[in-house]
SEGU-67449 format. One record per residue (C-alpha): z negated, x negated, y; residue number from 1. Coordinates in nm, 2 decimals. Each point is the difference from the previous one (the first is absolute). Layout:
// residues N
<atom><Z>Z</Z><X>X</X><Y>Y</Y><num>NUM</num></atom>
...
This chain:
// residues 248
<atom><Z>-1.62</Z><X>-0.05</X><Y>0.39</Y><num>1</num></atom>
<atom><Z>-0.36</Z><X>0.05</X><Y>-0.13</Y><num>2</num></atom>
<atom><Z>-0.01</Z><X>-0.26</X><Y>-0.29</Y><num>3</num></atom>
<atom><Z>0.18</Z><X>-0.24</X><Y>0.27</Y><num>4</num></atom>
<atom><Z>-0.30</Z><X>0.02</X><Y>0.27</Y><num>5</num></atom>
<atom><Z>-0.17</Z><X>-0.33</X><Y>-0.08</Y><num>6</num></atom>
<atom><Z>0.31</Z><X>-0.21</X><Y>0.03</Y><num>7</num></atom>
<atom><Z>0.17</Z><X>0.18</X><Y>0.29</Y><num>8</num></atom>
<atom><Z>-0.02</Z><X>-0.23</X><Y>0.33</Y><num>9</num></atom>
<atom><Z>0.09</Z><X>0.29</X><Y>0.23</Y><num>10</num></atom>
<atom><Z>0.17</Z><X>0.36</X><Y>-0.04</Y><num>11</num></atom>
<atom><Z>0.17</Z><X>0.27</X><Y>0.21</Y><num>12</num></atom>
<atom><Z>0.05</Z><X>0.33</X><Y>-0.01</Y><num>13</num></atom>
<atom><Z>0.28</Z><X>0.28</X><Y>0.17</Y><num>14</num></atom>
<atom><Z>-0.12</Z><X>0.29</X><Y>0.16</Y><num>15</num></atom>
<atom><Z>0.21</Z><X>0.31</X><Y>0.06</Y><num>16</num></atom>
<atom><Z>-0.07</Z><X>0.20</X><Y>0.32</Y><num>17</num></atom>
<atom><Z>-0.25</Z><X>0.22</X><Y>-0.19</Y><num>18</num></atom>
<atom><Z>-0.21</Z><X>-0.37</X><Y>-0.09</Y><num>19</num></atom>
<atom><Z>0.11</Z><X>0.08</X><Y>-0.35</Y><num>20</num></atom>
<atom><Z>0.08</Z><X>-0.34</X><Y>-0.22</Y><num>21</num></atom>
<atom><Z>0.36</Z><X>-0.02</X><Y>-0.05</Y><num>22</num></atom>
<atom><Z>0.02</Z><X>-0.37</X><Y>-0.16</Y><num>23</num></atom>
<atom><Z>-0.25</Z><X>-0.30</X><Y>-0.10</Y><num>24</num></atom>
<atom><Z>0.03</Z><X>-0.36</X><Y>-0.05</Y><num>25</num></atom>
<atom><Z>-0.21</Z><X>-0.29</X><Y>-0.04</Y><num>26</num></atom>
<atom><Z>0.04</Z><X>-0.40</X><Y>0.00</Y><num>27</num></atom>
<atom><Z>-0.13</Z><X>-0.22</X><Y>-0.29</Y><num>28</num></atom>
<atom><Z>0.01</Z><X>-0.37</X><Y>0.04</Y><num>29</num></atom>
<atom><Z>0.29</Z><X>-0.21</X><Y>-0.18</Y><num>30</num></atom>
<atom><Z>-0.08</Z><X>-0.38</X><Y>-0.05</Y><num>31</num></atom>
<atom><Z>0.35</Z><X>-0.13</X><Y>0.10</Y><num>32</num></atom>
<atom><Z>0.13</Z><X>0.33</X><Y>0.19</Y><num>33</num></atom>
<atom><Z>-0.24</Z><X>0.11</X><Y>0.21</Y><num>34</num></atom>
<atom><Z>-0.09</Z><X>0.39</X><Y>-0.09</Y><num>35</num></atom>
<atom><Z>0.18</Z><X>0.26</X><Y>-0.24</Y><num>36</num></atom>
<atom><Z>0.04</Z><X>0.32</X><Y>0.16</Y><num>37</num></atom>
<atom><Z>-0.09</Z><X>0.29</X><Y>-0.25</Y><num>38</num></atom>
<atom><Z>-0.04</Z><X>0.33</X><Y>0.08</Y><num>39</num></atom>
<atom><Z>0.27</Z><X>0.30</X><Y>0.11</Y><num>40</num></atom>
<atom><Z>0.05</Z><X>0.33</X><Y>0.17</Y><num>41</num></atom>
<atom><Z>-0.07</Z><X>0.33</X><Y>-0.13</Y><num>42</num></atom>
<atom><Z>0.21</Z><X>0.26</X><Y>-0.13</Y><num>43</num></atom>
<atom><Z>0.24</Z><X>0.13</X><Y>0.24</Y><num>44</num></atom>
<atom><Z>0.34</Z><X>0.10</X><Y>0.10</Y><num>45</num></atom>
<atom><Z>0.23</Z><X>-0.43</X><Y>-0.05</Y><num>46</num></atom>
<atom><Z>0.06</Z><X>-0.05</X><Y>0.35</Y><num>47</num></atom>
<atom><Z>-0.40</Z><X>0.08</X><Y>0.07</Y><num>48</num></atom>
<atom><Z>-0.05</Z><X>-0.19</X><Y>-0.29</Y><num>49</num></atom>
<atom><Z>0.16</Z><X>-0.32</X><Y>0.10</Y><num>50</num></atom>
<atom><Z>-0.15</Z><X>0.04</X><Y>0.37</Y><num>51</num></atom>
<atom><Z>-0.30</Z><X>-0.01</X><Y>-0.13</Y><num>52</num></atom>
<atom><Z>0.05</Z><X>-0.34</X><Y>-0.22</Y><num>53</num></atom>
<atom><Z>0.19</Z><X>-0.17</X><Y>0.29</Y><num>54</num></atom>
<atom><Z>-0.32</Z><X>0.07</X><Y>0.24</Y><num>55</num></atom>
<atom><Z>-0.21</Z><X>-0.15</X><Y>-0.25</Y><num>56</num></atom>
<atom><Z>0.21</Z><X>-0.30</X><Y>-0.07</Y><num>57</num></atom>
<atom><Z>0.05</Z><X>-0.07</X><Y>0.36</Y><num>58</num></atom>
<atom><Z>-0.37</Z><X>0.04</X><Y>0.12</Y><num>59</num></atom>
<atom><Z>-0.05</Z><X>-0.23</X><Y>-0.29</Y><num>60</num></atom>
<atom><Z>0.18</Z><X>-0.25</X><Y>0.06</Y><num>61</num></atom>
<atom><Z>-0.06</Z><X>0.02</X><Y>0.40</Y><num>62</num></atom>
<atom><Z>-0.42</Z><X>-0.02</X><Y>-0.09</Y><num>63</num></atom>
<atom><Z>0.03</Z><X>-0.22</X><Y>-0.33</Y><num>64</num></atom>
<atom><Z>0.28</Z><X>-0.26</X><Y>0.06</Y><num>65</num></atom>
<atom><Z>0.18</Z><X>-0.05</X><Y>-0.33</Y><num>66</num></atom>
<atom><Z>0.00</Z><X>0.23</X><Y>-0.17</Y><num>67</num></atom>
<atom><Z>0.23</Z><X>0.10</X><Y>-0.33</Y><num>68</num></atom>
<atom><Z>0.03</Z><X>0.35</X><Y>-0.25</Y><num>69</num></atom>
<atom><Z>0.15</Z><X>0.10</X><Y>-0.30</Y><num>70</num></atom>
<atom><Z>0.30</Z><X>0.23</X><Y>0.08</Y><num>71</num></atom>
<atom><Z>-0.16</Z><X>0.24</X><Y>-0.28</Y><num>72</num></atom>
<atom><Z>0.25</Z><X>0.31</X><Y>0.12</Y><num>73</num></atom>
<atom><Z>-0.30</Z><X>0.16</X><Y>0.03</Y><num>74</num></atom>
<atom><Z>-0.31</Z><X>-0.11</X><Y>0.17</Y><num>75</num></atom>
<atom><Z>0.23</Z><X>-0.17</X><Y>0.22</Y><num>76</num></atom>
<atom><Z>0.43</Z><X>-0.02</X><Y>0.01</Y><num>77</num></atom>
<atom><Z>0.22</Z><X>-0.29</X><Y>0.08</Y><num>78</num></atom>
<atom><Z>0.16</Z><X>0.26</X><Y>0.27</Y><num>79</num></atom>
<atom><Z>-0.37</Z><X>0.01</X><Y>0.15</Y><num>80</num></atom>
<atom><Z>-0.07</Z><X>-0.41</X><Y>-0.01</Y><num>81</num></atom>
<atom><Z>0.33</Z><X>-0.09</X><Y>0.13</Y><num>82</num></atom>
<atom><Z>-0.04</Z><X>0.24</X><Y>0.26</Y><num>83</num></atom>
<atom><Z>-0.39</Z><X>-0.19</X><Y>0.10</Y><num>84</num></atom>
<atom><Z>0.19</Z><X>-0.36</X><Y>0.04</Y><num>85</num></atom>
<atom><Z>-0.07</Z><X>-0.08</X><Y>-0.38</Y><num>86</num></atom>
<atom><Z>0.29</Z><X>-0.14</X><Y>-0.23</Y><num>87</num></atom>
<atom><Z>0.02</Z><X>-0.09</X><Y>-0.34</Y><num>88</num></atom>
<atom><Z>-0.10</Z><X>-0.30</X><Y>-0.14</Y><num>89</num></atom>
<atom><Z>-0.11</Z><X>0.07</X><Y>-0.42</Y><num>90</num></atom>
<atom><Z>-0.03</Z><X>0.23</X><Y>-0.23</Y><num>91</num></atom>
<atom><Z>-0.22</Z><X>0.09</X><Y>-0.27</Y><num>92</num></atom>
<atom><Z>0.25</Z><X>0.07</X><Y>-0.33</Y><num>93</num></atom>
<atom><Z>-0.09</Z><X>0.11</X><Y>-0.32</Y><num>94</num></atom>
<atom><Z>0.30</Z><X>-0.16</X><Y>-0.28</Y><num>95</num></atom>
<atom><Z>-0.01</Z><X>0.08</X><Y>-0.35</Y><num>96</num></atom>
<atom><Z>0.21</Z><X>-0.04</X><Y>-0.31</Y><num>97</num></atom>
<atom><Z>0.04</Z><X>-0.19</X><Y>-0.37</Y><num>98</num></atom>
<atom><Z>-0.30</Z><X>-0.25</X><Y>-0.03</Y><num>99</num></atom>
<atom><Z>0.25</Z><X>-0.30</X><Y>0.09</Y><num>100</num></atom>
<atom><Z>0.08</Z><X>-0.23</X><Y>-0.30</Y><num>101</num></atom>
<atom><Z>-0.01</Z><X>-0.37</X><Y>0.18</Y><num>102</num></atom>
<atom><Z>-0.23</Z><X>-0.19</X><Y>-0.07</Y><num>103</num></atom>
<atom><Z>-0.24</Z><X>-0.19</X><Y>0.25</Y><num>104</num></atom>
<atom><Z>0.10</Z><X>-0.36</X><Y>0.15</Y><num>105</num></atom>
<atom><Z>-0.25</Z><X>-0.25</X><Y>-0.05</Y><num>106</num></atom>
<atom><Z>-0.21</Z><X>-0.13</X><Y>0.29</Y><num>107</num></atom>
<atom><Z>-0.11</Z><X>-0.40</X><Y>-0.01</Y><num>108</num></atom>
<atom><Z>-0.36</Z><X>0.01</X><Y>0.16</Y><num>109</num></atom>
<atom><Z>-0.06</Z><X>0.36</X><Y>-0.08</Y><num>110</num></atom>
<atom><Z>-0.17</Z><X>0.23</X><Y>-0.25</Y><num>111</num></atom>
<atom><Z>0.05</Z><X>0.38</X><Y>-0.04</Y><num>112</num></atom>
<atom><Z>-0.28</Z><X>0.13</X><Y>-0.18</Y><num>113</num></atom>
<atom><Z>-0.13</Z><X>0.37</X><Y>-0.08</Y><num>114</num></atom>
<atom><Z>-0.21</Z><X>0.14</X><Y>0.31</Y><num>115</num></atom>
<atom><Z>-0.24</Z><X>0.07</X><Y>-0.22</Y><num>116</num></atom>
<atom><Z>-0.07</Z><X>-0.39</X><Y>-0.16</Y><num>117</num></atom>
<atom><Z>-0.06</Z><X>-0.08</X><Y>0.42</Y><num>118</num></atom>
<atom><Z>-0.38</Z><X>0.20</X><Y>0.04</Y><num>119</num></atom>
<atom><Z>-0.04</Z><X>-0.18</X><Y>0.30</Y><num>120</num></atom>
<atom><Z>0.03</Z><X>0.25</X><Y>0.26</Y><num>121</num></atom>
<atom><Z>0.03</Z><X>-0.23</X><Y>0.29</Y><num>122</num></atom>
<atom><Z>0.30</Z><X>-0.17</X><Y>-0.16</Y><num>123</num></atom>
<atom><Z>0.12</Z><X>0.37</X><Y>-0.03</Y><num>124</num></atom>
<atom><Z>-0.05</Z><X>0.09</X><Y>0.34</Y><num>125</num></atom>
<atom><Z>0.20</Z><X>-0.29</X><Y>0.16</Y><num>126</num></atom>
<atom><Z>0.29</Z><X>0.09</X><Y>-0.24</Y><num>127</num></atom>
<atom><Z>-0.04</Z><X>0.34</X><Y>0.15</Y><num>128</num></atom>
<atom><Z>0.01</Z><X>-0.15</X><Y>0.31</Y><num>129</num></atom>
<atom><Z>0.35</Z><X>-0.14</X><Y>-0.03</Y><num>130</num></atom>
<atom><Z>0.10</Z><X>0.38</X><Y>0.12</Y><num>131</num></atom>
<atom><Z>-0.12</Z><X>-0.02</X><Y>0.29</Y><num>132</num></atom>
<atom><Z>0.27</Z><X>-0.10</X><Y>0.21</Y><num>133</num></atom>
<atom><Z>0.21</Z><X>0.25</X><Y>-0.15</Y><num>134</num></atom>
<atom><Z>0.07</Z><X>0.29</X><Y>0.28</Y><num>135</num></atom>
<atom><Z>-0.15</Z><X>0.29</X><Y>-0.14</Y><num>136</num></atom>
<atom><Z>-0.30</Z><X>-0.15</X><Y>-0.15</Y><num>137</num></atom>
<atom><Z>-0.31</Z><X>0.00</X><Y>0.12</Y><num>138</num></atom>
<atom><Z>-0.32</Z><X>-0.20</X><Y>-0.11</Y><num>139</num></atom>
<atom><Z>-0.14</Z><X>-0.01</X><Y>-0.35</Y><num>140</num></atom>
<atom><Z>-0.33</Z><X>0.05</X><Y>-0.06</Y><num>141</num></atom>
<atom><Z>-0.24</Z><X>-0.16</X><Y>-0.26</Y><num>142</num></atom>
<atom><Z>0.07</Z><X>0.29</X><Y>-0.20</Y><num>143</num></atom>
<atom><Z>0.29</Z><X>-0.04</X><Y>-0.03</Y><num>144</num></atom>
<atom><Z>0.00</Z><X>-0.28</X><Y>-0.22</Y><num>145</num></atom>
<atom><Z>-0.26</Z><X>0.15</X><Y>-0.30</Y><num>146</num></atom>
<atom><Z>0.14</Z><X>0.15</X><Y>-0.30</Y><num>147</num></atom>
<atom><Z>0.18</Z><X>0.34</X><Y>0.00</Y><num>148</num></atom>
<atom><Z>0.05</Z><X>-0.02</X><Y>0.39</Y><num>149</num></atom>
<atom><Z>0.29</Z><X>0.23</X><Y>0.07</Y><num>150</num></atom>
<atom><Z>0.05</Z><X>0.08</X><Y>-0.34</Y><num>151</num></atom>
<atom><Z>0.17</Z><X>-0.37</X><Y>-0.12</Y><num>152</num></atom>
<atom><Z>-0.04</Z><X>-0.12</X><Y>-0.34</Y><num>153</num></atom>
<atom><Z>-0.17</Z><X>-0.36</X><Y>0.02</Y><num>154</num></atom>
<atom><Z>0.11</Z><X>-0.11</X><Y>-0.35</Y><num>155</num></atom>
<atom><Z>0.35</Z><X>0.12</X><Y>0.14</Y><num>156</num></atom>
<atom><Z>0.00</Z><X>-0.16</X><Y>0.34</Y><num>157</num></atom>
<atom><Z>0.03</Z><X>-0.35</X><Y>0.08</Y><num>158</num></atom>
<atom><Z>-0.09</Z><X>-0.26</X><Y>0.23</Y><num>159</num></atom>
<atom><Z>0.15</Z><X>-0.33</X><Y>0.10</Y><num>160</num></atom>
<atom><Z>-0.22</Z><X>-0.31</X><Y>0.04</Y><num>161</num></atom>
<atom><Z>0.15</Z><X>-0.32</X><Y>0.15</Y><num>162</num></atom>
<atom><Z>-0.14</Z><X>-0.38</X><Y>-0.12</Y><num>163</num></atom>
<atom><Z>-0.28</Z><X>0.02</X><Y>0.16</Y><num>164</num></atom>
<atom><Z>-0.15</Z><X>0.39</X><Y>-0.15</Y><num>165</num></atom>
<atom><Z>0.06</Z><X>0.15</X><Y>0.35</Y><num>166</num></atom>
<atom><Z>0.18</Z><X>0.34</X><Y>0.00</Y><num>167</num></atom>
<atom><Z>0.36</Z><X>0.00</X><Y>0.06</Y><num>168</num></atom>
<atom><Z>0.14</Z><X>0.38</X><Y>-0.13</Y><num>169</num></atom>
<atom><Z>-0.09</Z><X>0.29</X><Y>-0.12</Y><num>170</num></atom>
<atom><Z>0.20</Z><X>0.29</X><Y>-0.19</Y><num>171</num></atom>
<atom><Z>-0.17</Z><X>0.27</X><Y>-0.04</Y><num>172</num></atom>
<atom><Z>0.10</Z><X>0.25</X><Y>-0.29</Y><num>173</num></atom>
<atom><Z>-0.12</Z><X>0.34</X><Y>-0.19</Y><num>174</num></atom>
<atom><Z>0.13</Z><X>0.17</X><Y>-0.31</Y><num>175</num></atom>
<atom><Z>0.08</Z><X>0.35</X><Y>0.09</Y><num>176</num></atom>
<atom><Z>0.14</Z><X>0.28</X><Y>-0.18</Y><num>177</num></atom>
<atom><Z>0.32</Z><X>-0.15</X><Y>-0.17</Y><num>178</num></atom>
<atom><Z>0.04</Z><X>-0.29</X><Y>0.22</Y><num>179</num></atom>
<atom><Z>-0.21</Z><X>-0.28</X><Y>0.24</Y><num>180</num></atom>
<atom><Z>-0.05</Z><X>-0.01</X><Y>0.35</Y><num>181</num></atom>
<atom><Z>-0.02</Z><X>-0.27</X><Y>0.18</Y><num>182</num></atom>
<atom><Z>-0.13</Z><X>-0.12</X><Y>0.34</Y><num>183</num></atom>
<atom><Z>0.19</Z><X>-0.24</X><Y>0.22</Y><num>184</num></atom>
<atom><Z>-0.03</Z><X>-0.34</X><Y>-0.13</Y><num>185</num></atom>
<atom><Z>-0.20</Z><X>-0.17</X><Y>0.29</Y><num>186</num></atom>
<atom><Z>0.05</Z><X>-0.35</X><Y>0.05</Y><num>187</num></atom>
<atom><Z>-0.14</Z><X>-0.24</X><Y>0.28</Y><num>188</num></atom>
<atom><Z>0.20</Z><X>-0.07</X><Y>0.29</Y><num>189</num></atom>
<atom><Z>0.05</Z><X>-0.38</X><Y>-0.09</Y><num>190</num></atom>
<atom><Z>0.15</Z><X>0.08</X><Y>-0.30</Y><num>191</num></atom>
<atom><Z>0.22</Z><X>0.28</X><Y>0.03</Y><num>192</num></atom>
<atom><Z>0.35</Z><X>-0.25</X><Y>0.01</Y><num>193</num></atom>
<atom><Z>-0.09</Z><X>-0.07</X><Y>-0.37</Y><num>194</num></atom>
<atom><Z>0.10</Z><X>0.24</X><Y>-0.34</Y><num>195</num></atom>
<atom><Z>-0.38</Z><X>0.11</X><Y>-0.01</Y><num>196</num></atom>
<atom><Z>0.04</Z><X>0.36</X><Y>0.09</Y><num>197</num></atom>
<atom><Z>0.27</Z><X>0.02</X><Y>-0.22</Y><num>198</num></atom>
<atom><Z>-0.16</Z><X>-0.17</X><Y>-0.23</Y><num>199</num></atom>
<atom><Z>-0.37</Z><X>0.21</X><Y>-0.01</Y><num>200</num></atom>
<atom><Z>0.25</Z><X>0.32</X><Y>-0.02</Y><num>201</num></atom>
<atom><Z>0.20</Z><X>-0.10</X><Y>-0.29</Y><num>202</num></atom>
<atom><Z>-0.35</Z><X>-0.09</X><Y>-0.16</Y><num>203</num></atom>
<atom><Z>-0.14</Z><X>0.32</X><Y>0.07</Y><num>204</num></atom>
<atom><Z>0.32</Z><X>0.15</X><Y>-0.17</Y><num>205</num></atom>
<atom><Z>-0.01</Z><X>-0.21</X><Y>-0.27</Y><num>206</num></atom>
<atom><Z>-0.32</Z><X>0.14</X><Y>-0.13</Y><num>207</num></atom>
<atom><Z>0.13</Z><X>0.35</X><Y>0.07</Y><num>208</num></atom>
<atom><Z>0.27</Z><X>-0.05</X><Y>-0.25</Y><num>209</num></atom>
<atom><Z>-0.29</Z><X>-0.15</X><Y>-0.24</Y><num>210</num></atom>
<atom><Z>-0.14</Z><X>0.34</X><Y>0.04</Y><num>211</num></atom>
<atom><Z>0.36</Z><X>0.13</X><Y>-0.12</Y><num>212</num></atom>
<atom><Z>-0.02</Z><X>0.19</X><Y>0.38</Y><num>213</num></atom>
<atom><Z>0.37</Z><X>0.04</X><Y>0.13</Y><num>214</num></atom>
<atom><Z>-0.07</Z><X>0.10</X><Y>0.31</Y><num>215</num></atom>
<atom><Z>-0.12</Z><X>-0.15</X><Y>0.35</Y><num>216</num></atom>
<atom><Z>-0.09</Z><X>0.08</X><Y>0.36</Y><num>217</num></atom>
<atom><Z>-0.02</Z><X>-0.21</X><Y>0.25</Y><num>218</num></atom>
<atom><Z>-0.19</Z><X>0.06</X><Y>0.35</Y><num>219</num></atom>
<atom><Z>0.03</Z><X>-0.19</X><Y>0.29</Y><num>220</num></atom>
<atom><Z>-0.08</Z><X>-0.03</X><Y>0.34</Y><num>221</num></atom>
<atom><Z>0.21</Z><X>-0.23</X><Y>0.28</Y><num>222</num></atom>
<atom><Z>0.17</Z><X>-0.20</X><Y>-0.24</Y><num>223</num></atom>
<atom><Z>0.28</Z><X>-0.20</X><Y>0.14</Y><num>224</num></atom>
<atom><Z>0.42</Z><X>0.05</X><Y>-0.10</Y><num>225</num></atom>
<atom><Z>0.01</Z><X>-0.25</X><Y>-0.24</Y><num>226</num></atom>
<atom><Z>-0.31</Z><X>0.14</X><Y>-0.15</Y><num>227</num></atom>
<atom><Z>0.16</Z><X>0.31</X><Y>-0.05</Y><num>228</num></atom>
<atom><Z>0.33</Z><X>-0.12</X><Y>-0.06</Y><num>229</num></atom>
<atom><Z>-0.17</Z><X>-0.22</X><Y>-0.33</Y><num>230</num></atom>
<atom><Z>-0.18</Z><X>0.33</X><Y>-0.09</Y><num>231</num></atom>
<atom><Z>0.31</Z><X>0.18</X><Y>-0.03</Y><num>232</num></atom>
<atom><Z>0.15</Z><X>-0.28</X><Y>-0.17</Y><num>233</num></atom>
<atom><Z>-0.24</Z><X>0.08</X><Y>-0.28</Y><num>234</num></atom>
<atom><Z>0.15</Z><X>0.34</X><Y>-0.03</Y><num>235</num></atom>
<atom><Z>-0.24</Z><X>0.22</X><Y>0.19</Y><num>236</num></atom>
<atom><Z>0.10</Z><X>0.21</X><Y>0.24</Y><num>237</num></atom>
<atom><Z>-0.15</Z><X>0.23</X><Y>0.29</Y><num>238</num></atom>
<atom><Z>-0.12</Z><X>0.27</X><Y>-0.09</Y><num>239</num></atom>
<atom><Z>-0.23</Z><X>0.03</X><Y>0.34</Y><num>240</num></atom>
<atom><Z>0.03</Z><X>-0.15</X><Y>0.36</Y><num>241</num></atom>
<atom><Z>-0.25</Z><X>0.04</X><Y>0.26</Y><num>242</num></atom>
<atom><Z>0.09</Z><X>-0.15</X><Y>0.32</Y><num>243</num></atom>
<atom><Z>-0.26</Z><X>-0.16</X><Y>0.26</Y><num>244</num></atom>
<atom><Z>0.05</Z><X>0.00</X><Y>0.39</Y><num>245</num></atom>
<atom><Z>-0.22</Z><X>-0.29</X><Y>0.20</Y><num>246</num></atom>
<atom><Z>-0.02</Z><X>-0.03</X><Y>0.36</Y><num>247</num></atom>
<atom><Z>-0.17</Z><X>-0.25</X><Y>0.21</Y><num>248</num></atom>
């Protein structure tokens, strides 16, 4: 939990009758959720194990409020969250397949262009920005909008600017080894009952297959049924599922 410390609002710890540390976790804010829970027991026997993680979730959510985790399997189990009062309420999923073949719908009063032909970082960041309400996120920094921030292509990604030049979407994208990966098309809140997340995917695809790249994967993070129902209408399929428990 070391290179969390400056973003951790509070922590705990569980002690063993010897003061030995048995388990750690720490809360980071989340703009729309209140904190992510990160953090996990040590390695022990399962049932000790999942003790441990249930102490920690429910002296988290008894200090913190609300309070949500990934059920990782690991750090902390869906066995362990339920058993704290948490339930289920996203999932992060990794889908992956054929780069998909249809093409983008057009958008009146909207522009996808290149990440990189947008060098105004402030435009950047508020299409970052449009994640935020996504469970599961938690806020983007400056950073995050500059050049090669998490590894993204800019002349691969695209944004989506409405009439006016403000930000309205973002799909991030890389070109891996053999195929792309792409982030989570983010798009604002106001705008989300239109074809533009569909529509900054299918973009980001289309230049994929202009790279003769076969291949995608797509992340994601709280996206709603019909957004995974329309991703897996494109032909990708799970090939990862993490759920996330919330309580407060």
């Amino acid at each position: 939990m070391t290179w969390l410390a400056d973003t951790l609002q509070a922590a705990w710890a569980v002690l063993d009758e010897d003061n030995a540390v048995r388990g750690a976790a720490g809360v980071r804010p989340s703009p729309a959720h209140g904190l992510e829970l990160m953090g996990g027991a040590l390695a022990a026997e399962p049932e000790e194990e999942q003790a441990v993680q249930t102490a920690l979730a429910k002296a988290a959510h008894r200090d913190a409020g609300q309070v949500y985790a990934f059920a990782d399997g690991s750090l902390f189990t869906a066995q362990a969250l339920a058993q704290a009062g948490f339930q289920e309420v996203g999932a992060y999923r990794l889908l992956a397949g054929p780069t998909p073949e249809e093409g983008p719908p057009t958008l009146e009063g909207f522009t996808l262009r290149p990440l990189a032909d947008v060098p105004d970082l402030a435009i950047r960041l508020d299409a970052l920005t449009t994640y935020e309400d996504r469970i599961g996120h938690h806020a983007v920094s400056p950073t995050a909008a500059e050049d090669g921030a998490g590894g993204y292509d800019s002349t691969l990604s695209l944004i989506a600017l409405d009439a006016q030049g403000r930000a309205a979407g973002i799909c991030r994208a890389a070109a891996e080894e053999g195929y792309i990966r792409i982030d989570a098309p983010g798009v604002r809140a106001d705008l989300r009952h239109t074809p533009l997340r569909q529509a900054l995917l299918l973009g980001v695809c289309a230049q994929a297959r202009a790279r003769g790249i076969g291949d995608i994967s797509l992340e994601s993070w709280g996206d709603t049924p019909a957004e995974l129902a329309a991703d897996l209408a494109l032909g990708l399929e799970i090939q990862f599922e993490n759920p996330i428990y919330a309580a407060g």
